[in-house]
N, C-alpha and C positions, 0 to 999 in steps of 0.2 A: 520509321515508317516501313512496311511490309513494299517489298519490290513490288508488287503487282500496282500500288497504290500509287505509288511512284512513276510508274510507267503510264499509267489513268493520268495523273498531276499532268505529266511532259504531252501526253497527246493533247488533254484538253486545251492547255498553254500551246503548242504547237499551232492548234484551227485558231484559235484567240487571236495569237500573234499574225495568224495570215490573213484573217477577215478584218484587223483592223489594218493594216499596212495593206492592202489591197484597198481598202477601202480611200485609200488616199487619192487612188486611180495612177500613179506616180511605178507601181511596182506589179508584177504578178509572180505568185509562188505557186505553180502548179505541182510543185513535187514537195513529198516528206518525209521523214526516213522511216515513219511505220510502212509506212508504203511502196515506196521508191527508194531504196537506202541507195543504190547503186548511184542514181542522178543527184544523191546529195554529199558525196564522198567528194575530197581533194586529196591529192598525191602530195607527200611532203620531203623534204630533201633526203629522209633516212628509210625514203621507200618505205615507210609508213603508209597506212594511208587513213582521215580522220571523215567522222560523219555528221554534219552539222543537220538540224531538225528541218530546215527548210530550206529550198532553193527554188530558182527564180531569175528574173531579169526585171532591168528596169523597162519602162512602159516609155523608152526614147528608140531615134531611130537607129541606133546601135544596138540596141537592147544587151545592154552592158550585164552581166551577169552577176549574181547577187548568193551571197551562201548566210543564212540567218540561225546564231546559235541562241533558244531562247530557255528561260529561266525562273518558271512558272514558282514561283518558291514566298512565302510570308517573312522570311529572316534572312538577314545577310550573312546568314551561318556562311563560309566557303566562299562567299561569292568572286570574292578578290580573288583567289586561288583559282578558281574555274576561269575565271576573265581572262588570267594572264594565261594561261591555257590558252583559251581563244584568242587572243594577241599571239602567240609563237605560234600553231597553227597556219592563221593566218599570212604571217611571214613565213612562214616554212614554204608552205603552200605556194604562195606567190614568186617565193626562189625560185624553186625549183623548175616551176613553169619558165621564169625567163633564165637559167641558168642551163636550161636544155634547148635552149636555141628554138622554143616555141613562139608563135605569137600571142603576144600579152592578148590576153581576151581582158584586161581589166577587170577584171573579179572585185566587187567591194563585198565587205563581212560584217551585218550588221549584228549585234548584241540587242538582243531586249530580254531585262526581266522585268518581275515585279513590284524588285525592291532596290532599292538605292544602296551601295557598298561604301566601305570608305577604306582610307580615311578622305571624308570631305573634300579636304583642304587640297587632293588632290582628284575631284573631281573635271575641272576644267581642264586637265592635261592627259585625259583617261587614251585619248586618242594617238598622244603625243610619241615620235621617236625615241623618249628617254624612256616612257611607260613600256613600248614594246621591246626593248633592249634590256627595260630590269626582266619583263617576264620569259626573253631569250635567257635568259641569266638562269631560273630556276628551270626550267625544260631544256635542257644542252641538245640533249638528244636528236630533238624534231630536225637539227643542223646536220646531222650526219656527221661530213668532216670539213662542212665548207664555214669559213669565220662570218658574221654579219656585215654585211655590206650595206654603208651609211644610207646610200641613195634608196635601195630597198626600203629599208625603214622609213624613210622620209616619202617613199609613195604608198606603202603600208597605210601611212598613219593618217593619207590623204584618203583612202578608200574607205575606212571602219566607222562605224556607228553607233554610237552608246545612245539608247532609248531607254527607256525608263516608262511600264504601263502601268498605270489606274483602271482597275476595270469599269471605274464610272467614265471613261473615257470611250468606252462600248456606246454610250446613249449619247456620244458627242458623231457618232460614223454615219455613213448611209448604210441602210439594210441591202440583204441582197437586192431586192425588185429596183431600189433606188440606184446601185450599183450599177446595174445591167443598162437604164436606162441610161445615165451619165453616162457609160464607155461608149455607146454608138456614138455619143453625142462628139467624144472628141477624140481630134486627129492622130495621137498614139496610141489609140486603139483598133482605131479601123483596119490598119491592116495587118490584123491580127483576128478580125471578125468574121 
């Protein structure tokens, strides 16, 4: 597929992914990396730094902070290999933040594509500390020179989100007008309105 086409796929997947996940009322993504790349970068332990499609917070009184890598794609060509990717990211990322003596702004990373990866069998552990420690395993790098630290992983795997869209799931949302009106209605939105 021609780059350009490609680039069309990820933005239209991008507004997708944030009209329905917004649409939950639960989250807001006002930033995206055609647009905002800078507010959708994280800093990773090897002074890298990576750019995930969307960012955001959740719609609580924390408003805990959210980086969404999505994956607008028909085959699970790669998917596995991209994921684990966004698994060491994600752990990279969240090291380095508590390993510089910052305060945890608890970052969660959520994943949504189109298509479901496998192998199946381990679908249910996609989130899991062993998942994020095989896909440390194939990206060394993102560590710089610091070894994986268990706890990390273990609150990693408590922050991350495998979603899975349908786009007939689009005529399960509220529309914009319906949106707008729900958020006045409730109390994690108002003071934000």
């Amino acid at each position: 597929m021609p780059r350009e086409a490609t680039q069309e796929q990820g933005r239209i997947g991008a507004r997708t992914a944030q009209r329905w996940l917004e649409a939950t009322t639960f989250v807001e993504l006002p930033w995206n990396s055609y647009k905002n790349e800078a507010l959708c970068e994280v800093e990773c332990l090897n002074d890298s730094v990576k750019v995930f499609d969307l960012a955001g917070y959740f719609l609580k009184e924390e408003r805990t902070p959210v980086s969404v890598e999505v994956k607008n794609v028909t085959t699970d060509s790669h998917l596995r290999e991209k994921y684990h990717e966004f698994l060491a990211v994600a752990y990279s990322s969240t090291a380095r933040r508590l390993s510089k003596s910052r305060a945890d702004d608890k970052r969660n990373f959520m994943w949504v594509s189109w298509h479901p990866f496998g192998p199946m069998n381990r679908w249910a552990h996609l989130e899991s500390p062993d998942e994020i420690q095989t896909a440390l395993s194939s990206h060394k790098e993102l560590l710089g020179d610091h070894e994986v630290d268990q706890q990390i992983l273990r609150t990693v795997s408590e922050r991350t989100w495998v979603l899975t869209f349908n786009p007939k799931q689009e005529s399960l949302s509220l529309d914009a007008d319906e949106l707008a009106k729900v958020l006045t209605a409730l109390p994690r939105k108002k003071s934000t309105l």
